[in-house]
N, C-alpha and C positions, 0 to 999 in steps of 0.2 A: 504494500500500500504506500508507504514513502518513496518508493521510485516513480510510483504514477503521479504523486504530486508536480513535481518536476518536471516529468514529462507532460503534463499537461500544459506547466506553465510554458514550455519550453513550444507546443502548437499552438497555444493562444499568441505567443510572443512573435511566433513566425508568422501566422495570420493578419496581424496587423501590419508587419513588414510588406508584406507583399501587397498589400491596400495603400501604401506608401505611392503617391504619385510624384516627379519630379517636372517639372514645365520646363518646356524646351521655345524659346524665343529666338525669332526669325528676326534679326537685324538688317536695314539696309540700307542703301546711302539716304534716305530720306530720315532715319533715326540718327543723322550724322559720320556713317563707315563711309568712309573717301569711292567706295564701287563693291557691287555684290562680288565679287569673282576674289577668295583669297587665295595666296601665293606664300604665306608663313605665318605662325604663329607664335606667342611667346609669351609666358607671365614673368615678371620681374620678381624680383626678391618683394618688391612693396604691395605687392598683389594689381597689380597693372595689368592688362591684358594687352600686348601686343599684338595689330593684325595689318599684315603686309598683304594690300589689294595689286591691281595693275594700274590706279589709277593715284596712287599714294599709300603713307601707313595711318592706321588708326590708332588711337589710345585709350582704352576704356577702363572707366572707373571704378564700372558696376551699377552707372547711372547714367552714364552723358559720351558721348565721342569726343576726343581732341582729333580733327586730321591735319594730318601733315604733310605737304609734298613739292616741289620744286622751289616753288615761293617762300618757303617755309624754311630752307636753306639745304633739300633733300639734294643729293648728286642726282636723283632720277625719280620721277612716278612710279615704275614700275618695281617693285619688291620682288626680288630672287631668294630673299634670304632672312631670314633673322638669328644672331645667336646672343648669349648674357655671357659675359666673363666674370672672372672669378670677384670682380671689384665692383658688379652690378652694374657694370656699364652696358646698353642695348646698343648693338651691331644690326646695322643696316645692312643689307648691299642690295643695289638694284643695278638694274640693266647699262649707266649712267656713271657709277662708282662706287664709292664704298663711303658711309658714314657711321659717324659713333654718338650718341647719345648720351652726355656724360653731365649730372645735375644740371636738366634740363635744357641743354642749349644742344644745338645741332651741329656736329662738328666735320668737315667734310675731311676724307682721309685722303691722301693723292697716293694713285698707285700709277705702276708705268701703262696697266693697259687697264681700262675702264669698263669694260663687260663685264660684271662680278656674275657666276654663275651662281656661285654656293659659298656659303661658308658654314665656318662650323670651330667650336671653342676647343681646345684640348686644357683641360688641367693638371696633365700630368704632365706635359711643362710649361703650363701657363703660356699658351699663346694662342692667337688664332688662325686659323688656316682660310686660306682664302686661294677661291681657283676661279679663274678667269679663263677667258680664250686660250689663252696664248700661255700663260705661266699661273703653276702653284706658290704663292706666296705665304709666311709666315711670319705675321705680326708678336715683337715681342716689346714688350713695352714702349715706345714708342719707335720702331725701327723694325719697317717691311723687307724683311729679307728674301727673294727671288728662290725658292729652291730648285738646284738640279737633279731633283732626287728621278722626277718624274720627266723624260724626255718628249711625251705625246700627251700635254695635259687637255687638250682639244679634244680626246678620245673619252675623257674621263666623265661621268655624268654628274657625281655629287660629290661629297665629304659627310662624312659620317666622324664622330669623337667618341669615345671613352676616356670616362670619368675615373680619377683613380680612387683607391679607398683609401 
């Protein structure tokens, strides 16, 4: 008889879980997202919700859009990429260049070739990788270094990172 207590608590408890509804909300440029079509996403350490369109990036509160895009001091409209480093800074790249987001201002990064495909953070040595047309670069504190690692980066389709422990 003491096990069926539990057990019972333990279907009523599941019962009510599963009558758990969650609302899923349809965002779109009229609720202020810079264009329907996203191309990345990202939450900050601050609970920001980063969302990279083709027509600019967004920033959501969890109540209002901020968008962002050329005018705003973006290298491009178009969003390739979003990544967060290890300092909380948001990483752009669009089709245009590559920018950083660092306590709120827009900062434009110059690299030699300007079509950022992808990018992507490494914290196991703290940099970020970034692949263009033409070359893999890897950003380390503030110095892009061109790597030879990869002879055909034009072949390559993304960057992917692991996080160390």
């Amino acid at each position: 008889m003491k096990r069926a207590i539990p057990l019972l608590l333990l279907l009523a408890l599941a019962s009510s879980l599963s009558a758990l509804r969650y609302p899923f909300i349809n965002y779109r440029s009229s609720e202020g997202l810079p264009q329907s079509t996203v191309t990345a996403l990202l939450q900050d350490g601050n609970g920001f919700l980063w969302i990279g369109t083709q027509a600019g990036l967004g920033r959501f509160d969890g109540s209002a859009f901020q968008a962002f895009t050329r005018r705003d001091g973006l290298a491009g409209n178009y969003v390739t990429g979003l990544a967060l480093d290890r300092r909380g800074i948001v990483w752009v790249a669009t089709q245009e260049g590559l920018n950083r987001i660092r306590d709120g201002r827009i900062e434009s990064w110059p690299l030699a070739d300007d079509f950022v495909r992808a990018i992507a953070f490494s914290s196991l040595d703290d940099s970020l990788w970034v692949l263009t047309d033409r070359s893999i670069f890897a950003v380390r504190g503030d110095h892009p270094l061109r790597s030879s690692l990869f002879p055909a980066p034009g072949r390559l389709l993304g960057l992917s990172s692991r996080t160390g422990v």
